[in-house]
C-alpha positions, 0 to 999 in steps of 0.5 A: 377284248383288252389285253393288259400287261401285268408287271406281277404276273410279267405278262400280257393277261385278258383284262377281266374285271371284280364286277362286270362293267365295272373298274376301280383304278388307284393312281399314284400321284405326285409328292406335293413339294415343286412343280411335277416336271415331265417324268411326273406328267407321264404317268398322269397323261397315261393312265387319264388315257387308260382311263378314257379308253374305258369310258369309251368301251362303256366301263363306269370307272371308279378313278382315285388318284392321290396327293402325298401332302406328308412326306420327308420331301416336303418337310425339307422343301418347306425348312428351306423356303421357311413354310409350314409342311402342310402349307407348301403342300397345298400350294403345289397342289394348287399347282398341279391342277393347273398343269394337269388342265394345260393337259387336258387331265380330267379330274379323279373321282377322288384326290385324297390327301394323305393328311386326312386320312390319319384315322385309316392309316393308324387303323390300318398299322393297328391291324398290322402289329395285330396280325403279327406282320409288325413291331413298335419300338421307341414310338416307331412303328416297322412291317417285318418283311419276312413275315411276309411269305410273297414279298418281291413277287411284284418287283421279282426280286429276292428277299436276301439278295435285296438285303446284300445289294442294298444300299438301306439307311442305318438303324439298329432299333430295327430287326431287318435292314430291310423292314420299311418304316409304317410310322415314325416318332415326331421329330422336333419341328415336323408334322405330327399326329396323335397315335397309340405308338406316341406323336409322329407321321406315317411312312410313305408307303401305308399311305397309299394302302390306306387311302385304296382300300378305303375308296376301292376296297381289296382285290380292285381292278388297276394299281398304276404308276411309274416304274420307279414305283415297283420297288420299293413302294408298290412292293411294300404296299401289296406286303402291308395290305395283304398281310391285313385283308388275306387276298390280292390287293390288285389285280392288274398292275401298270407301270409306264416307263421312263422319261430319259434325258441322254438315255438317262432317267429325269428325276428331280434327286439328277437335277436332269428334269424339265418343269411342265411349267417351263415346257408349257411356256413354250408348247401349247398342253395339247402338244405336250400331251400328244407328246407322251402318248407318241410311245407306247407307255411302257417304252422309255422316252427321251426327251428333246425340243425337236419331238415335241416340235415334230408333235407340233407339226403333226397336231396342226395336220389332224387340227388343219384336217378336222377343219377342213371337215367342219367347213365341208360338212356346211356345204355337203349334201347326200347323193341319191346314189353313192359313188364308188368314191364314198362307197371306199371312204366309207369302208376306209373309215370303217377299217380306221375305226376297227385299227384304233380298237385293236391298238388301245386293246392291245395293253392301251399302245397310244403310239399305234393308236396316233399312227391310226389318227393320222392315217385317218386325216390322210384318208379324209384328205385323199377324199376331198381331192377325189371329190374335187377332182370329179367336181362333185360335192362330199356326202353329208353323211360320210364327213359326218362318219369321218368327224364323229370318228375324228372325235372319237379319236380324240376323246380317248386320246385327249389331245384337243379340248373338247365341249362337254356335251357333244364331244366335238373338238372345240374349234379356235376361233379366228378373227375375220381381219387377220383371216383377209390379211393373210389372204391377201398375203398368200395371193402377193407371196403367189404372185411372185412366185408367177413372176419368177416363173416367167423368168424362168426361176426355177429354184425360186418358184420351187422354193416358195412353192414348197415353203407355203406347202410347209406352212399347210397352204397348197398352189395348183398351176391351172390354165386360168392361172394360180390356184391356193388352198389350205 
């Protein structure tokens, strides 16, 4: 059973979807005016995570996922680099495809753009101003907050404190500092459209209303985003929805917390943000992913180089383990009885499988979920050395048990690239010549270190001996001599 933390209802709740096997998810995406940086990258690793773990539990999922291609960001971004607004916004989009597939992200049902969807967002604020929720004034349209009998019951706040504390744009056209902006008057030089308040563009929030309620309809299963989201944008698109449909806009509401530099929040207004493009120059996407799946999605995470360095090390270990299963499963065979050897992997694996549903179960923990992972190539290592120590050959059916869970791990996690139509992890592919370079490096780095053994060089011995071990390469002192193994 999966439990969901729910930011409206401020509690763990029994995920029960609108239609049974069914979810519909709306995500919101990035504003098209850079590159994402890592902030940006959380919520898209996240909830493609989310998104996968449904499919793994036999949900059809329903994923939309859009672009705000009109937005005040974008128009200043395109003054400075002398663009047209629309443009510059399709060649950042461009560009997110290419980082979200550096990150293994699976592509939305559907990514709608907020510029082809001015028919349903004028429709949408028509409905509004009918239903006595909004006002026109000077070809500017605004929602009317207090109209709204549960506005802050998703961010938790008061109405009237939010207006005492707030630090709201001056506009006297306005009834309420508080009333957020449905469409604004064109301006000379920005985008505009046709509407029955006069040329102009939508505000920020009635974009995303719109495009959900046209994909999913009300009352749809998962609203997710970043916690930044919950006020004031998340906020205002439950007033403007509900105010038209009469019923819950979402069910469930997920919000992943903050990628912090210095326990700082990374955002772009800081200038304290790391570009998943510069980060890409030095990582690989799969470590980068792992990355942000290391902490619970709710929790803060602060970024430095050592972690994801840490993240590195750790995937070469699962990535060295699956090897090692794929080479075995060529020269395994099953016994006529099984030992008692297989008989404990076998539960183990069971076990493994068991904790990974519990921890993706309980509201999507990731952390947990790749803490099961490792302990899982740990288990399957400690089987290959009871194997080799009784001299005796792995049963084909257990490694392909261990692999398929091994697979299994990673398709809900996404970690590795992996073949579209078995599932398996895709194995890099290596090249003979330098696999017999680096054979034969290993046994000269070996035979040395049997020369500073006869010397009595202890710290020497134990210094490369350690170094290769660090490297994933193991030494045995046998008595016929040095042994090496990856």
């Amino acid at each position: 059973m999966i439990e969901i933390y729910n930011t409206l209802t401020r509690q763990k709740e029994k995920f029960e979807t609108s239609t049974p096997g069914q979810v519909n998810m709306y995500v919101c995406g990035p504003t098209t005016y850079n590159y994402i940086h890592l902030g940006n990258a959380r919520p898209i690793v996240v909830f493609d995570t989310v998104r996968r773990y449904l499919l793994n539990k036999g949900y059809q999922v329903t994923y939309i996922q859009n672009f705000t291609d009109v937005d005040d960001k974008i128009i200043k971004r395109a003054i400075e680099e002398g663009e047209q607004p629309l443009v510059l916004a399709e060649k950042y989009i461009k560009e997110y495809f290419k980082d979200a597939d550096a990150l293994n992200v699976k592509r939305a049902d559907k990514h709608p753009k907020v510029s082809e969807h001015m028919p349903e967002i004028i429709e949408l604020i028509k409905e509004l101003i009918k239903n006595g929720y909004a006002y026109e004034v000077e070809g500017n349209v605004f929602f009317d907050v207090r109209k709204f009998e549960g506005y802050g019951k998703l961010s938790g706040r008061d109405l009237d404190e939010m207006q005492a504390g707030a630090r709201v744009e001056v506009n006297e056209i306005k009834k309420d500092p508080m009333d957020f902006a449905l469409w604004k008057k064109a301006k000379h030089g920005e985008p505009s459209w046709p509407s029955p308040w006069g040329e102009g563009r939508p505000g920020w929030h009635i974009e995303c209303s719109a495009m959900a309620l046209k994909y999913l309809g009300a009352g749809f299963d998962i609203h997710g985003g970043g916690y930044d989201l919950v006020f004031p944008h998340h906020e205002n698109e439950i007033a403007q929805s509900e105010a038209v449909v009469q019923e819950d806009f979402a069910k469930y509401w997920m919000h992943n917390g903050f990628i912090t530099i210095n326990k700082e929040k990374m955002s772009k207004s800081l200038g304290n943000f790391f570009l998943v493009r510069e980060i890409l120059d030095k990582f690989p996407g799969e470590v980068v992913r792992f990355y942000l799946l290391s902490t619970h999605y709710r929790s803060p995470l602060d970024f430095d180089n050592e972690k994801l360095e840490a993240s590195q090390r750790g995937l070469e270990r699962l990535k060295n383990c699956y090897n090692l299963l794929a080479e075995a499963s060529g020269s395994s065979e099953e016994s006529i009885e099984a030992s008692e050897v297989e008989k404990q992997f076998e539960d183990q694996l069971v076990h493994l499988d068991k904790s990974f549903e519990e921890a993706m179960d309980d509201d999507f923990n990731t952390a947990l979920a790749t803490a099961v992972w490792f302990d899982l190539a740990k288990e399957i290592n400690v089987y290959f050395k009871d194997k080799q120590n009784d001299n005796a050959t792995a049963s084909a059916a257990n490694l392909q048990r261990a692999k398929d869970l091994f697979n299994t791990f990673n398709q809900v996690l996404g970690v590795f690239k992996a073949d579209q139509t078995t599932g398996n992890i895709l194995m890099e592919e290596k090249d003979s010549g330098d696999d017999e370079l680096v054979d034969q490096l290993i046994q000269l780095v070996a035979g040395i270190r049997q020369q500073a053994r006869k010397k009595k060089d202890w710290d020497t011995a134990d210094s490369i001996r350690d170094g290769l071990k660090e490297l994933g390469i193991t030494l045995q002192d046998t008595p016929q001599g040095v042994k090496w193994k990856r």
